[in-house]
LOMAR-705570 format. One line per 5 residues: number of its first residue (from 1); for each residue x, y, z of N, C-alpha, C, CB. Coordinates in steps of 0.05 Angstrom, whole numbers. Atoms other than C-alpha are relative to their C-alpha. Glycine has a CB too. Layout:
N
NUM) X/Y/Z/X/Y/Z/X/Y/Z/X/Y/Z | ... $
***
This chain:
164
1) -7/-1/-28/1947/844/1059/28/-10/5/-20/-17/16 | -30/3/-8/2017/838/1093/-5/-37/4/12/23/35 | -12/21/-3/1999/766/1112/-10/-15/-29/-8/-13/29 | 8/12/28/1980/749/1039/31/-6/-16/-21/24/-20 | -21/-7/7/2055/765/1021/23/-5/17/-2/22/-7 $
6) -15/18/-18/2092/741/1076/10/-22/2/-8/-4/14 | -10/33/-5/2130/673/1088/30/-4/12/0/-18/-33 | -28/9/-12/2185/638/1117/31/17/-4/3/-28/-12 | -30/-12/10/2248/679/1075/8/-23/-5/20/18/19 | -16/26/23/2302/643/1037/18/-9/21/21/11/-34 $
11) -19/23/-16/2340/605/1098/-26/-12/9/26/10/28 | 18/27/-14/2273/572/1121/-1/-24/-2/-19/0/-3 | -9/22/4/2273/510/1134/-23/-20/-11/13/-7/25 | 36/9/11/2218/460/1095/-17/8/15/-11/-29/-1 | 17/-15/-13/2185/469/1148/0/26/5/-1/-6/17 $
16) 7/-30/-10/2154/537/1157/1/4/33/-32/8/-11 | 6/-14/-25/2162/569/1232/-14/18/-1/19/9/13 | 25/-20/7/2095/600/1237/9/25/15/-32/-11/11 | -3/-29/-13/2119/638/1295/22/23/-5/2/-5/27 | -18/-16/7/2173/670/1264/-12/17/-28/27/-17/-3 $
21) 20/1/21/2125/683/1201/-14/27/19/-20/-35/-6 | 20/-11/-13/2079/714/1252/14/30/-2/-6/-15/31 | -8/-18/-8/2136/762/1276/1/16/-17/18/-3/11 | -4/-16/22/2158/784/1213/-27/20/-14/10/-22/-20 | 27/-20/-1/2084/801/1201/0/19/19/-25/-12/5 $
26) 0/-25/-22/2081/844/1257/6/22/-9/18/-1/21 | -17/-16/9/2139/882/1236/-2/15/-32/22/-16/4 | 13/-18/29/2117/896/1165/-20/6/5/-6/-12/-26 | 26/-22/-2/2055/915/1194/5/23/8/-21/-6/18 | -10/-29/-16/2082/968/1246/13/19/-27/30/-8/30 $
31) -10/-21/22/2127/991/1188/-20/15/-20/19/-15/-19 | 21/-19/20/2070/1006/1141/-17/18/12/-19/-15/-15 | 25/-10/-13/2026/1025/1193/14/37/-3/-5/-18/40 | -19/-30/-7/2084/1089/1211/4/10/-16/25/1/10 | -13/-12/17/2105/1102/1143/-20/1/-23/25/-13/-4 $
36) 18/3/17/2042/1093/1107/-6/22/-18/-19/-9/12 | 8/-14/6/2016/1143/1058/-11/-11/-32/16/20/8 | 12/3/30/1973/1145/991/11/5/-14/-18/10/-8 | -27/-11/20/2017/1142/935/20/10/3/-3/15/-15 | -23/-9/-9/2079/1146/968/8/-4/-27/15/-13/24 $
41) -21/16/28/2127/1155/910/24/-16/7/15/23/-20 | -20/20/-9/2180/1101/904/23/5/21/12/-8/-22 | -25/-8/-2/2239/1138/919/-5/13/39/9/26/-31 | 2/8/-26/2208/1147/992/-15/-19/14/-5/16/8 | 8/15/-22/2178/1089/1010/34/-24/-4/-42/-18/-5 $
46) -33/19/1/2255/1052/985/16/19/38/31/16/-48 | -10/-17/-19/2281/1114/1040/-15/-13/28/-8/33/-8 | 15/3/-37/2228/1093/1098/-11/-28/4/-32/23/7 | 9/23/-7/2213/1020/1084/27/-19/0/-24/-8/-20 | -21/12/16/2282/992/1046/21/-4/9/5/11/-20 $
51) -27/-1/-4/2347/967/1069/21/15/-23/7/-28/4 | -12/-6/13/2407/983/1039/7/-17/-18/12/9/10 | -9/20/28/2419/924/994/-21/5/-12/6/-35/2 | 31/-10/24/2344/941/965/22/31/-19/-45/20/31 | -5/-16/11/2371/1007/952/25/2/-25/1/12/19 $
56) -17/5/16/2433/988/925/-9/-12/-25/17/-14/13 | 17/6/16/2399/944/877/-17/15/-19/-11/-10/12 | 19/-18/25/2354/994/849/19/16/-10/-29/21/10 | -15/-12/3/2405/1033/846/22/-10/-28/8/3/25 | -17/14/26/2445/981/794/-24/-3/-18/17/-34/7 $
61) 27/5/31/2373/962/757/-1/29/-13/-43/-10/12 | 12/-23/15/2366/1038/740/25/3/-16/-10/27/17 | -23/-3/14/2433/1045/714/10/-26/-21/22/7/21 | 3/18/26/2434/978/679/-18/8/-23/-11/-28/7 | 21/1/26/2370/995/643/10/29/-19/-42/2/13 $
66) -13/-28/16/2407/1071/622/18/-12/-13/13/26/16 | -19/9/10/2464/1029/598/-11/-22/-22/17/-10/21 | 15/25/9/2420/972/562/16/-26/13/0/0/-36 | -17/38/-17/2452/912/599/-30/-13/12/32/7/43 | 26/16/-17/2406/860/620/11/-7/22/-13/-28/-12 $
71) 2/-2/-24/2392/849/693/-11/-26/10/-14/24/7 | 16/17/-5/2378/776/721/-1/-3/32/7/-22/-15 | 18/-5/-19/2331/781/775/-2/-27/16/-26/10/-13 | 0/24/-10/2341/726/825/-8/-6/33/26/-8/-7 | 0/-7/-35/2301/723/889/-18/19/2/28/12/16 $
76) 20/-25/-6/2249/759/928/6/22/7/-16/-1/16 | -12/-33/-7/2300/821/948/-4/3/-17/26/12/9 | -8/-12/37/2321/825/874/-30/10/-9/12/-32/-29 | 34/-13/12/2241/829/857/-8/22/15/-28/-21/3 | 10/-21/-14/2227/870/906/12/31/-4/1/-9/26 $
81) -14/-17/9/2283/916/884/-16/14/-25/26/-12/-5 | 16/-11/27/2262/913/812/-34/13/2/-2/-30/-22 | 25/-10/10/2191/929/824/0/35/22/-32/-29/8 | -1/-31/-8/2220/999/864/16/11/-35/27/6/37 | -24/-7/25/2271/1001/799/-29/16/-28/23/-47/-15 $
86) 12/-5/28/2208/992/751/-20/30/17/-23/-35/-16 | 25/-20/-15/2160/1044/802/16/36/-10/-2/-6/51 | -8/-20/-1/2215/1095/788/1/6/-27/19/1/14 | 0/-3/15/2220/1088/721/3/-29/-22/14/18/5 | 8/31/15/2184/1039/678/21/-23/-19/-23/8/-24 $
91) -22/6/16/2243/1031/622/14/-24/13/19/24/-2 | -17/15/-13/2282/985/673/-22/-27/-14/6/7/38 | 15/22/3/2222/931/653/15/-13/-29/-34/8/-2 | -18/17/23/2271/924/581/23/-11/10/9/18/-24 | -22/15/-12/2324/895/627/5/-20/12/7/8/12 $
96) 17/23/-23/2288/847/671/1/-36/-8/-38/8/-2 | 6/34/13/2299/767/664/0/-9/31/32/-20/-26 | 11/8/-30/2264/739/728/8/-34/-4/-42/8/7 | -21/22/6/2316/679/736/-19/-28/18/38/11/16 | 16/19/-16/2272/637/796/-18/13/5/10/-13/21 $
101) 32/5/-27/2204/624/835/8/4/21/-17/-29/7 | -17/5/-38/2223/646/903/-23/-8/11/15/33/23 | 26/17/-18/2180/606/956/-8/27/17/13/-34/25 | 12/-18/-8/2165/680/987/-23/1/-24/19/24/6 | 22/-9/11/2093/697/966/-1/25/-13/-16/0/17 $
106) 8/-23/10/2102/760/956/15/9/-31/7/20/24 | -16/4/21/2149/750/888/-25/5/-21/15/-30/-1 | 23/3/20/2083/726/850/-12/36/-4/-28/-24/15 | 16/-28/4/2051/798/867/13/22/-12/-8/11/26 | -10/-30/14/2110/844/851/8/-10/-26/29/17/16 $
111) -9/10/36/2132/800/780/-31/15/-3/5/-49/-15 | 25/-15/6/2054/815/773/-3/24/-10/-12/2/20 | 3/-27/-1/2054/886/785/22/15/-16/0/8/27 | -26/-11/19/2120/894/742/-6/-7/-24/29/-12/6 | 6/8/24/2085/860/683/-19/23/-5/-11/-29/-1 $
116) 20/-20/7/2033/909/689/6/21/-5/-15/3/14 | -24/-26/5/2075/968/700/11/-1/-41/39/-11/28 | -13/0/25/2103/947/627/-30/5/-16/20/-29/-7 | 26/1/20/2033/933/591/-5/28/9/-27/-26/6 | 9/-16/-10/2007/999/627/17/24/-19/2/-4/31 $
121) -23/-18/11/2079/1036/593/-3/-12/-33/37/-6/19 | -4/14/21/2071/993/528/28/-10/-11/-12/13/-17 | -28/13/11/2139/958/532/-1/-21/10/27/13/6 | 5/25/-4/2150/889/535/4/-11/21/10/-11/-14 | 6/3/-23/2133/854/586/19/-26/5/-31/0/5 $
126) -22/26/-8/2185/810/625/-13/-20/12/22/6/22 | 18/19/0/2164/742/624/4/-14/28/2/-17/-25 | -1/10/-17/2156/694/685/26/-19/5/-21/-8/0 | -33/10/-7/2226/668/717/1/-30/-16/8/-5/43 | -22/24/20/2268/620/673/-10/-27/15/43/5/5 $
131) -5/12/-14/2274/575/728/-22/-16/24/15/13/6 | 11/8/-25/2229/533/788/11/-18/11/-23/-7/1 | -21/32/-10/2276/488/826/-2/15/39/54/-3/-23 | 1/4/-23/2259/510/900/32/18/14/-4/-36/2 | -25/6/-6/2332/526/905/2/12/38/21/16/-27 $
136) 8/-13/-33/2317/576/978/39/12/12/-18/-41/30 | -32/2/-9/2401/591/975/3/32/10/27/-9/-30 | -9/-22/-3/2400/663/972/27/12/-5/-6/4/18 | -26/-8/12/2467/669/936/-2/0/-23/22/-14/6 | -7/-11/27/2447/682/864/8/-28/-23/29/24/6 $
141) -7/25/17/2447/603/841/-14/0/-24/-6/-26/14 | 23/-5/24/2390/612/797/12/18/-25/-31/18/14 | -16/-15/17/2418/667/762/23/-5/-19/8/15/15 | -21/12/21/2485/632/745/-21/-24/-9/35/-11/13 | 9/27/12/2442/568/728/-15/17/-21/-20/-25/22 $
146) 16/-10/28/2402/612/676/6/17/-22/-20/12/6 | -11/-12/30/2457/648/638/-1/-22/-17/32/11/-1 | 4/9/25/2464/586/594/-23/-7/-15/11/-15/-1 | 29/6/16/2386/575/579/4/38/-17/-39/-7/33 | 7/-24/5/2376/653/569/23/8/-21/-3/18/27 $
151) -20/1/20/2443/649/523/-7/-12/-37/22/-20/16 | -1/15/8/2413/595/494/-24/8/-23/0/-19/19 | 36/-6/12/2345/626/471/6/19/-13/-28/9/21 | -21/-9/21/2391/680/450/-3/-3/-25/21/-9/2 | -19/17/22/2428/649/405/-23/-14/-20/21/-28/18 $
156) 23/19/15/2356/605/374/-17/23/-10/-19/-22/21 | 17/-26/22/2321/682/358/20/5/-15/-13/32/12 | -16/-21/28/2384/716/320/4/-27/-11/36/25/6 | -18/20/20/2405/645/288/-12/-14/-16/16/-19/12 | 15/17/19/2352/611/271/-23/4/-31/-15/-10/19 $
161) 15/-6/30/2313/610/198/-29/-2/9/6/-25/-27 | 28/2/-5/2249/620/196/-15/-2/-37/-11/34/21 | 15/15/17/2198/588/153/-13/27/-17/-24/-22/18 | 12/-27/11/2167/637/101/-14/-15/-27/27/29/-8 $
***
C-alpha cells in the first residue's frame, strides 16, 4: 500500500509532519489511481509517474551498466531510479552498490524487489547499502563517504591470499 512506503522525504525534520506525510499520500494515491494499469511496463509508468531527475537517472544506470562502470546508489530517488533502471533491463543489477538506508520506507521494498529481479535473472545480487548513519542530506554524502570502504573491499578480494 502507498501508506506502507511513504514517509517524511530527505529534508524532514526528526520529527515526522504527519500532515504533510498525509498529503503526499494523497498525491501518490491520485497518481496511481489515474495512471494505474496491470503490468505497466517501466518505460511508461517512468513517462506517467516519474520526474525528470528519476528519468535522468535511469537514463545514466542503463548506460553505466552498457559501459560496465559501477553505479553508487544513494537515496530513495537513486533507488527508486535503479529499480526502473533494473525493471528495464535486469543487467543494470551488475552495477548497483546501494551506498545508504534512506529513512523513506519505501527504499527497503525497491532494494528488495531489485534483489529479486537479480536472483529471478541469475546475476548477482546487490547487497544491502554500505552505509546506516541517518545522514537525511540529499546531496550524495553517503556515496562519497563509501568510495573508500567499497575501494577498500576492492582492494582485500584482488590482493588478498587465500588459504588453500
Amino acid at each position: 500500500s502507498v501508506e506502507s512506503v511513504c514517509g517524511g522525504g530527505a529534508f524532514a525534520a526528526r520529527t515526522i509532519n504527519e500532515d504533510a506525510v498525509s498529503k503526499k499520500i494523497d498525491i501518490v494515491t491520485r497518481a496511481l489511481n489515474r495512471y494505474s494499469q496491470v503490468n505497466m511496463p517501466a518505460p511508461v509508468a517512468l513517462a506517467n509517474l516519474g520526474g525528470a531527475e528519476i528519468a535522468a537517472l535511469v537514463g545514466a544506470m542503463l548506460e553505466a551498466s552498457d559501459r560496465s562502470i559501477a553505479v553508487l546508489v544513494d537515496g530513495f530517488i537513486a533507488t527508486a531510479a535503479a529499480l526502473v533502471a533494473v525493471s528495464m533491463s535486469p543487467t543494470v543489477c551488475n552495477v548497483l552498490f546501494f551506498t545508504s538506508n534512506s529513512a523513506e520506507k519505501g527504499q527497503v521494498a525497491a532494494i528488495e524487489q531489485i534483489q529479486a529481479t537479480a536472483s529471478e535473472n541469475n546475476i548477482p545480487v546487490p547487497v544491502s547499502p554500505v552505509l546506516s548513519m541517518n545522514l537525511r542530506m540529499g546531496e550524495g554524502t553517503a556515496a562519497l563517504l563509501s568510495v573508500p570502504i567499497l575501494q577498500s573491499a576492492a582492494a582485500i578480494m584482488q590482493n588478498m591470499a587465500t588459504i588453500q
